[in-house]
N, C-alpha and C positions, 0 to 999 in steps of 0.2 A: 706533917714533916716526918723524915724518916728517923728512927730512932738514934742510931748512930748519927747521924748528920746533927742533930741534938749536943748529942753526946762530943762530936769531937770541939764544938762551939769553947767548952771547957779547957781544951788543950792549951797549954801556953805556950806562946809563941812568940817570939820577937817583935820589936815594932817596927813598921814596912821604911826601907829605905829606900833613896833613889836606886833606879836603874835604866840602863840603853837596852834600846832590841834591835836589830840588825836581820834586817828582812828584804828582799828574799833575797837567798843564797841559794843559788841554782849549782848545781851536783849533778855533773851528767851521767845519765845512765845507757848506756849502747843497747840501743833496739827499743828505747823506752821515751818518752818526753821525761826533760830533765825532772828532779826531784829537787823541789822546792822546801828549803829549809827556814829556819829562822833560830837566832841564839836570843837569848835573853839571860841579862846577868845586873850582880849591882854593878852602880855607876862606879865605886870605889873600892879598893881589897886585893887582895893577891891570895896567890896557895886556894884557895875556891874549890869547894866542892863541885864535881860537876855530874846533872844528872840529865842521863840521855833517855827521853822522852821520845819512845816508840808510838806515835800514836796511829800509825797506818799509813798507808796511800791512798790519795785521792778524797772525790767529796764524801760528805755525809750531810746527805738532809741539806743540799743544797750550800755549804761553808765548809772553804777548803780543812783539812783536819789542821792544819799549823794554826790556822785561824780559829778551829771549835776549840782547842787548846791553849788556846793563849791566857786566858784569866786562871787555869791555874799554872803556868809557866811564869807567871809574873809574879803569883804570891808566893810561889818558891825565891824566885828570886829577888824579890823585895828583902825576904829573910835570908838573904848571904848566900843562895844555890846560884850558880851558873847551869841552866837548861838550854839544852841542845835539840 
């Protein structure tokens, strides 16, 4: 295992709340096939941080990227992040 990845086990972090995701959100782009979104946020909370999760366009390795993204989009927002 990678040594940071070790390392960050140690970080403390909140413990995982509910949350909704909201998939897909289609966003048209002119001259392109729509771009497929997805939010994931807690179930409960207001004022929410929120963070916009560039993760590309199109597949990777055969799984769309909103999809190769989603496990860590959810443990952000298990711990109070709305991710876009």
């Amino acid at each position: 295992m990678n040594r940071m990845i070790k390392l960050s086990a140690a970080l403390p972090a909140p413990d995982p709340a509910l949350t909704v995701a909201y998939t897909p959100i289609l966003l048209d782009m002119p001259g392109r096939q729509p771009l497929e979104l997805r939010v994931t946020a807690p179930a409960a909370g207001d004022a929410l941080p929120i963070v916009l999760l560039l993760h590309g366009f199109g597949p990777s390795k055969y799984i769309l990227s909103k999809d190769g993204y989603a496990p860590l989009a959810q443990f952000w927002a298990e711990r109070g992040i709305a991710i876009m």
